[in-house]
N, C-alpha and C positions, 0 to 999 in steps of 0.2 A: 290584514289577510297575508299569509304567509305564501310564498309561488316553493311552488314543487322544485323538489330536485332534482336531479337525477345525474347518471353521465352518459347516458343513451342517446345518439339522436334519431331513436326510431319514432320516437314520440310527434317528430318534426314530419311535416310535407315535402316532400322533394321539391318542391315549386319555391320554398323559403332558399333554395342553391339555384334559380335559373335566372337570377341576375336582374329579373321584371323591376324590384324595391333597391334599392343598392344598399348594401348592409354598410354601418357604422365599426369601427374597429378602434379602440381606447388602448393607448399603451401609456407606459409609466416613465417620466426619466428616472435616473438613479435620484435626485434631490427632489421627490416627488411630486415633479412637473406633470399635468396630465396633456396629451394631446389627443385627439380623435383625428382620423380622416376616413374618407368616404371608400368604400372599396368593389367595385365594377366586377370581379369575379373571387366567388367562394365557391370550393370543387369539394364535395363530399369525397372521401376519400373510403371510410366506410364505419363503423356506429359510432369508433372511438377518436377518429381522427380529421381534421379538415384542409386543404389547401389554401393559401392565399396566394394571390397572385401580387410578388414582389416586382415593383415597376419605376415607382419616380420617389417613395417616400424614404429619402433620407434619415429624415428623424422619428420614425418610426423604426425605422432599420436598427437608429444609434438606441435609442429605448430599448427594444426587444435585447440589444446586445448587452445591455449596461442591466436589465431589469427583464426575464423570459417570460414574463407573461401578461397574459393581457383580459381585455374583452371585446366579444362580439356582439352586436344585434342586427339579428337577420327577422324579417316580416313574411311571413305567409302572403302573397298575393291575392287567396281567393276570400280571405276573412279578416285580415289583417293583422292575424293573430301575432304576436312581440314575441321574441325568444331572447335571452341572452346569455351566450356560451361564454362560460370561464376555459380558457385556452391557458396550454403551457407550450413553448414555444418548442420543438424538440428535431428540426432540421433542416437545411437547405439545400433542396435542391433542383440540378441542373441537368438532369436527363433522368431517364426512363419513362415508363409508361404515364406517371401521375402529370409531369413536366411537359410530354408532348403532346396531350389533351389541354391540358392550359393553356400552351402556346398556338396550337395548330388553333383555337376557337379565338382568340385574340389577333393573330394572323388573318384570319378570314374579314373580322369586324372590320380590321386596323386600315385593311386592303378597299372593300367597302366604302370607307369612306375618307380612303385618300391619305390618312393617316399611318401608313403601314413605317415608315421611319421614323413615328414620336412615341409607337407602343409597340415597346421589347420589351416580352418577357426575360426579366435578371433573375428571377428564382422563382419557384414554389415552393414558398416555405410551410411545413407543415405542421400542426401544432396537436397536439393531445388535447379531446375535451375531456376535463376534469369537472365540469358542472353544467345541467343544462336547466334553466330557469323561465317557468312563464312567466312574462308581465303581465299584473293583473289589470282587468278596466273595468267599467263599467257599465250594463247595461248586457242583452244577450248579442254573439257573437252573431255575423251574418256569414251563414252557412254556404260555401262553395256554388255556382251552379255544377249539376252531375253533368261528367262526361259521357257521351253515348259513345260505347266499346264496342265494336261489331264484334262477331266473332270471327278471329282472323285465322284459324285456322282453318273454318268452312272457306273462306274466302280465299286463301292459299288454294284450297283445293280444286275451287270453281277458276282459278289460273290459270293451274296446271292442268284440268281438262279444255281450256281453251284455246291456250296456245299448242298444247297437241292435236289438236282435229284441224288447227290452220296448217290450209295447203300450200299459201304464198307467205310471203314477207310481209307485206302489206297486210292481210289478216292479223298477222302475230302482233303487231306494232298495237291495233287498233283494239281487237280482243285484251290485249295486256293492259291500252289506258283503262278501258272501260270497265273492266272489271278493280281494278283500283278506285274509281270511282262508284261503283254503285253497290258491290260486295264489301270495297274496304274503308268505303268511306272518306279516300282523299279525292276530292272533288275538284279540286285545282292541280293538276300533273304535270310535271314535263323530262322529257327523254332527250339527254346529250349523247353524243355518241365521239369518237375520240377522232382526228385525223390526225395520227400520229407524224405526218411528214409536213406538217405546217406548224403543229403543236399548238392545236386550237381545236374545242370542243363545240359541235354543231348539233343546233337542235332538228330533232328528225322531226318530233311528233311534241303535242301536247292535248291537254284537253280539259278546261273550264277556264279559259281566257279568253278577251275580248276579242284579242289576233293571236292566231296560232305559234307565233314567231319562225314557222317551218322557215331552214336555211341560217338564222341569227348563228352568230358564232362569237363565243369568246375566249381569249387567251389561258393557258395554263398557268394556275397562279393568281388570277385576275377574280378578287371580288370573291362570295360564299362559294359560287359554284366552281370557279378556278381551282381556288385553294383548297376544296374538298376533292377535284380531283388530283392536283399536283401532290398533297400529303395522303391520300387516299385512304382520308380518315371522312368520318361523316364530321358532318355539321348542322348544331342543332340551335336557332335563334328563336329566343322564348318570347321577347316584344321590339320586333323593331320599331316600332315607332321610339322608344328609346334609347335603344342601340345606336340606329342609324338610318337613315331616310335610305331603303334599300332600291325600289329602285333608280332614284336619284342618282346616287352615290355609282349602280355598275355604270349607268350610261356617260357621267362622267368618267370614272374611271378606265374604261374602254378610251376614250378620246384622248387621252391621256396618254395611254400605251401605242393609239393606230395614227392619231393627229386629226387634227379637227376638222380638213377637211375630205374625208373619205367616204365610201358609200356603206351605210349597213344598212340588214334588217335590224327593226327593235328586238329585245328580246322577248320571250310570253313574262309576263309580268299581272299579279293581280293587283288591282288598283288597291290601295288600303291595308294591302297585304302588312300584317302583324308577326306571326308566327311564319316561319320559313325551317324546312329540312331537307337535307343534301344528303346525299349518299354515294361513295363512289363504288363502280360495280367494275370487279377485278377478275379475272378469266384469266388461269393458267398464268398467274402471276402477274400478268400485264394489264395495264388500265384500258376497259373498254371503254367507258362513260362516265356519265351521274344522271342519277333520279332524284326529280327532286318534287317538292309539294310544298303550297303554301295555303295558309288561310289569314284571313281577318281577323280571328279569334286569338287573343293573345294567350299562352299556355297551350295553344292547340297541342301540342305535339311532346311526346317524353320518352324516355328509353325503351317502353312496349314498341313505339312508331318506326325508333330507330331501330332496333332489329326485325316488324316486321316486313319494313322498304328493303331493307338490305334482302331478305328472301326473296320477296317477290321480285326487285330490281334484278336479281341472278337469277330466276328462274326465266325473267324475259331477255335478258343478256345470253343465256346461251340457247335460246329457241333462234334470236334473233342472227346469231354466231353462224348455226346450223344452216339455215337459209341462204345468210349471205355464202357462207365454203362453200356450200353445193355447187359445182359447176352442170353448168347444162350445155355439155359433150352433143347431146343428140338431137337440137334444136338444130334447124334449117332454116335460112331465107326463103320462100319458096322461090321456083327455078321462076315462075311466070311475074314473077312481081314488077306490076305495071311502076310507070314512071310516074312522080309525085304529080299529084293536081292540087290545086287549090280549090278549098272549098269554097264556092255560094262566088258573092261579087264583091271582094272585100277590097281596101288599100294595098298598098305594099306594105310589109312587112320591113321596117328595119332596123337591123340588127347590129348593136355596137360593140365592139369586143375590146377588151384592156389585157394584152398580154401579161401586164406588169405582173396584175394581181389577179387574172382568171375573170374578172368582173361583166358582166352582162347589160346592158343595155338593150328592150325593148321599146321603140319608138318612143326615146328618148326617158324610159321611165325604168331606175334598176328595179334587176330582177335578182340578181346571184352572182356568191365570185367564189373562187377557189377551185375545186374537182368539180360540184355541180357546174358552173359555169363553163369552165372547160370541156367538160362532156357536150353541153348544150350546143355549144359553136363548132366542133368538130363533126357532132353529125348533121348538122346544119349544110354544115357545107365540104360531105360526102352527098347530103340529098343533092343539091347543086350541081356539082361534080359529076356525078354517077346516075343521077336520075332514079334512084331513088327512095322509096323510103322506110324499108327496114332494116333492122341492123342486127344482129346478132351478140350473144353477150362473149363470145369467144375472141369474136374478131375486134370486140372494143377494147378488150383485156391486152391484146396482141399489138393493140395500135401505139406507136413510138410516141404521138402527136400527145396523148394523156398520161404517160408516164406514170403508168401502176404500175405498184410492187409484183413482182413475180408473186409472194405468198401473202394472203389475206388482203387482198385489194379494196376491198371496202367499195365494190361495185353498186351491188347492187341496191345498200341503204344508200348512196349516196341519188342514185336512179331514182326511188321512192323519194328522198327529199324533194327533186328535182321536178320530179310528176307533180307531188302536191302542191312544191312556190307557182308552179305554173296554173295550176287551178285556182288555190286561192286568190292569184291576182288578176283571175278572169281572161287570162292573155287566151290571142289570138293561135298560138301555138299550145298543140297541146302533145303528151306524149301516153300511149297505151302499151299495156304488156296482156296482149290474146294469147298469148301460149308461152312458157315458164323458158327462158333462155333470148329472149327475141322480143325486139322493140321497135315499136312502130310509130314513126313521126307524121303527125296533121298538122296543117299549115292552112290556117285561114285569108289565105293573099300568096303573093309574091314575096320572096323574101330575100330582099338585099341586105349582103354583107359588108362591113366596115368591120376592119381593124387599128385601132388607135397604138400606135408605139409611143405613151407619152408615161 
């Protein structure tokens, strides 16, 4: 049986470039030595041409130099269908666009899992296909399972009239997961949001994980989610379970960069999670976040997913924008606002605070560290102070103690983080927003404070 030729590779599945199967590479020495090695990323580059990712192989490198051509086989993941590209080897390179999509998706893996200084990309080298060949088998092929495709432009659209009819922040945040979920189909979500003056992205919201992770935060740089916003390029992981044990890999990696023994939230994480996509969402040239989705299903996700997260990401990035700039000028304390009581007949209340790092402590259990935390313990103890217990979003912006920026202070997602960690952890203290500008603190006990200088 004779396998087809061609020099096309449309013939090919985009799945045979997401790295699931690790493709085979055959080069020649000039004294017709043959070598093979195994190769972790092949980057389509488009029908006639493909990328390799030049890393550790020496003798591969001296081959292609002494002998320019070679061979490929790359595997279909969903049928296992063989292909093998007759390659001519035709250049190397070390920047532009083809170069900083191999690097930045190597970068993210490398970071992952701890590995980020044994895997530098040295080139993408790129080769001509001059032949594309089926292997033939045996027996009938086993057919893909079909992907179910919503329709995402109905779904964009059922977005975009959602997060327009939401009144508050809070609405926007929750309308935007939910409809990614049940219109687009990503059913595992999560929303980082940027604190530029710590240089650490926090999670606001999520939604189909076991804990929410509201509050987790991690560094720029650090792991898929990091490095898709520090390059603010997406990133797109086709099977981790053979890439890299992801969440494994960030929680170490975190510890690694903060030290072992510090306080965090986990992050939202789906257990078994296979397929993982990032996205970062860019506003007026600056990083606001990333969005991100995972599944269990290995191949979940392809270049439709990635441009249509990227839409919808920026459509709730700048509803979310809008809400936070609004300032609310015409909210008032009311003039009569009684002095805090505690509710019912509860304990004390107390309250640990770590200047160092902003960190929270709830009788003896964290809660938050950074700007939420900080917020927490200041009006804590103005209720204290002042007797009592509402606050205005004016006079928090104004106040020296929290030290927000004059422009885009990232108030009031941070306020909605801070509502939610406090709900989710069932605490005693809790915090409501009855009228848009003005925040009102309940306290289930007395509440003593402690500041730790350590």
């Amino acid at each position: 049986m004779n396998m087809p030729d061609t020099t096309s590779l449309r013939a090919l599945s985009p799945s045979c470039f997401e790295g699931v199967i690790p493709a085979a590479l055959g080069t020649c020495a000039a004294d017709g030595t043959p070598n093979a090695t195994w190769l972790s990323q092949v980057f389509l580059v488009d029908d006639h041409h493909v990328a390799l990712s030049c890393q550790f192989f020496r003798k591969t490198r001296a081959n292609l130099d002494a002998h320019p051509v070679a061979q490929l086989l790359v595997v279909d993941p969903g049928d296992f269908t063989q292909w093998i590209l007759d390659l001519r080897f035709v250049r190397s390179e070390t920047e532009g666009p083809t170069f900083d999509k191999m690097k930045h998706r190597i970068e993210a893996i490398a970071s992952a899992s701890k590995m980020d200084h044994v895997f530098a990309l040295k080139s993408a080298d790129v080769f001509e296909v001059i032949g594309v060949n089926l292997v033939p088998r045996e027996g009938e092929s086993r057919a893909p399972s079909p992907r179910i495709t919503p329709n995402s432009l109905a779904g964009l659209v059922r977005l975009t009239e959602g997060i327009a009819a939401a009144s508050e922040l809070a609405a926007v945040v929750e309308t935007g997961l939910n409809v990614l979920g049940t219109h687009l189909a990503y059913e595992s979500v999560s929303l980082y949001l940027l604190e530029e003056s710590e240089g650490h992205l926090y999670a606001l919201a999520s939604r189909g994980f076991q804990s929410s992770g509201v509050g987790a935060r991690i560094p720029l740089g650090v792991s898929v989610i990091g490095t898709c916003a520090q390059r603010r390029m997406p990133v797109r992981i086709a099977d981790a379970a053979r890439e890299l044990l992801y969440r494994r890999a960030v929680e170490e990696q975190v510890e690694r960069v903060r030290g072992q023994d510090e306080r965090e939230i986990p992050l939202p994480g789906l257990d078994g999670a296979r397929s993982l996509l990032a996205v970062p969402l860019v506003l007026h040239g600056r990083l606001f976040g990333v969005l991100t989705t995972e599944s269990r299903r290995a191949l979940a996700f392809d270049d439709r997913d990635v441009e249509v997260l990227i839409t919808a990401g920026h459509l709730l990035a700048q509803a979310i924008a809008l809400h936070r700039d609004t300032r609310d000028e015409d909210a008032d304390r009311d003039a009569d606002d009684a002095p805090p009581k505690s509710e019912g007949s509860f304990a004390p209340i107390k309250i640990r605070y770590y200047p160092a790092d902003d960190s929270v402590l709830i009788d003896g259990d964290y809660l938050i560290k950074g700007l939420p935390g900080r917020i927490l313990f200041r009006v804590l103890s103005l209720r204290q102070a002042e007797g009592r217990s509402t606050f205005l979003n004016r006079e928090l912006r104004l106040d020296p103690f929290l030290r927000l920026p004059a422009f885009k202070d990232n108030l009031e997602t941070r306020l909605l983080m801070l509502q939610r960690r406090l709900e989710e952890k069932g605490s005693t203290i809790r915090l409501s927003r009855e009228q848009r500008g003005r925040l009102h603190v309940v306290c289930e006990g007395d509440v003593v404070l402690e500041t730790v200088n350590a």
